[in-house]
N, C-alpha and C positions, 0 to 999 in steps of 0.2 A: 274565567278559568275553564281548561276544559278536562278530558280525561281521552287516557288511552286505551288501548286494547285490553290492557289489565282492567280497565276502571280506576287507574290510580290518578291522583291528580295532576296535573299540570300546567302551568301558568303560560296564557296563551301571549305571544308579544304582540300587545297590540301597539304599543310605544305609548301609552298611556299613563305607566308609573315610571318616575323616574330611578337610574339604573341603581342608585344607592336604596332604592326601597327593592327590590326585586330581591327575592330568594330563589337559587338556583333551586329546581327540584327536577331530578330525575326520572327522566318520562320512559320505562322502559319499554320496545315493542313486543310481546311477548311471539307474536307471530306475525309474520309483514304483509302475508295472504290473509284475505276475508276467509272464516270461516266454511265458507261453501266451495272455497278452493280445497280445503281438508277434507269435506265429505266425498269431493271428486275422486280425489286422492284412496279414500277409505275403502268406500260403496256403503258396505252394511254395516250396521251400527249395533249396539245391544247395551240397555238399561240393566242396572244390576240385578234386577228381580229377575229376566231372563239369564243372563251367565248365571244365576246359583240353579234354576231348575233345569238348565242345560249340563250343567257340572252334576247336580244334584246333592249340590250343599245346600246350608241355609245362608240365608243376603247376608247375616254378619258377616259371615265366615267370605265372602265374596268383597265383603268392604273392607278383610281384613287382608286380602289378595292385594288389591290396589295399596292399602296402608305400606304393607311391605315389599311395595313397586315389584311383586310379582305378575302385575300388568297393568298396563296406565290406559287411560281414557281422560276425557273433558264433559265440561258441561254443555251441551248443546242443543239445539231445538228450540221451539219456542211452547211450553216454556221451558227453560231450561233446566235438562236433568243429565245426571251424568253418566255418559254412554263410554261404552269400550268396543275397538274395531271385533266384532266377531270373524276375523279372520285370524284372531288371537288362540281362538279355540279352535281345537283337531280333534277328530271324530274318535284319534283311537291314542292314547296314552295312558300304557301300562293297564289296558283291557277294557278304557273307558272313554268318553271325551274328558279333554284336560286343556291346560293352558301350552304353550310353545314350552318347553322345558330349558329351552336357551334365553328367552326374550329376558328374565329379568337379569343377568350377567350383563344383557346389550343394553338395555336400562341404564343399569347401574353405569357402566361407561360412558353412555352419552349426558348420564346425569352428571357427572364429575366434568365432561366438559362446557358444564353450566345453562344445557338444554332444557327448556321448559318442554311442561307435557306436550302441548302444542307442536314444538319443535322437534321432540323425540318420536312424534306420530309422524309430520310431516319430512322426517328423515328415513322412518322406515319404511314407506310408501312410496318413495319417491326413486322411480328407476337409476340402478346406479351401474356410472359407467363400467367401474374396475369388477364389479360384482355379475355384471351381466344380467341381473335382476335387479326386480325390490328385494330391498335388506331382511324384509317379512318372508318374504317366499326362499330366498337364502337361509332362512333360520328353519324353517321348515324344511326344507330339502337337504338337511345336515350340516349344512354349510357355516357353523358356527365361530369356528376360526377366523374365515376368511371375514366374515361379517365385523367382527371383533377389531381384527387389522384394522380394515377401513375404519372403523368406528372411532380408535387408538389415535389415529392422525388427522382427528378433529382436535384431540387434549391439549 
């Protein structure tokens, strides 16, 4: 048996059992790049203990950001802990540093088109033709609709 990118299980063929014993299981990829192709993608990273004393919240309140996919990250590094792109964070929202005020709307979009965290970071980093940007730096530069469009014609 082996396991995928999730770690879920799956039954490797080695033609060893026969096909009336085999149980289909559902090997899903969550992301089809190794992770170091996301970090390329990202650059810099941030552990929750730094976004809350960047924000200058406390970490619950920062775990409760992520809860309510007001911004997403993965587990990463060795060992693993779970980071979020600090380019998520702007120096200056409503007189302070704050999170993209649009990211989670894009979130929520690309999550309804059955995007894993994984997938939703490596979509927002990832140069886009129609955008003329990363969908990240669109979202920052006001561009909120248009990112949204594009986003819509993933669903």
């Amino acid at each position: 048996m082996t396991t995928d990118a999730l770690g879920e299980r799956c039954i490797a063929d080695d033609g060893l059992l026969p096909d009336r014993c085999r149980v289909p299981v559902p090997c899903p990829v969550a992301y089809a790049s190794p992770v170091t192709d996301l970090d390329t993608l990202v650059g810099e990273w941030l552990n929750l203990v730094d976004l809350a004393e960047i924000l200058d919240i406390e970490v619950g309140k920062a775990r409760g950001m992520v809860r309510d996919r007001q911004i997403v990250g993965i587990k990463r590094g060795n060992p693993k802990v779970f980071q979020v792109p600090a380019r998520f964070v702007l120096p200056d929202v409503e007189g302070r540093p704050g999170i993209i005020p649009t990211l989670r709307g894009t979130v929520m979009v690309l999550s309804d088109a059955q995007f894993t965290e994984e997938e939703i970071l490596e979509w927002l980093f990832t140069p886009n033709d129609e955008l003329g940007e990363r969908p990240v730096d669109a979202l920052v530069n006001g561009k909120r609709a248009a990112v949204r469009r594009v986003a819509q014609t993933l669903l």
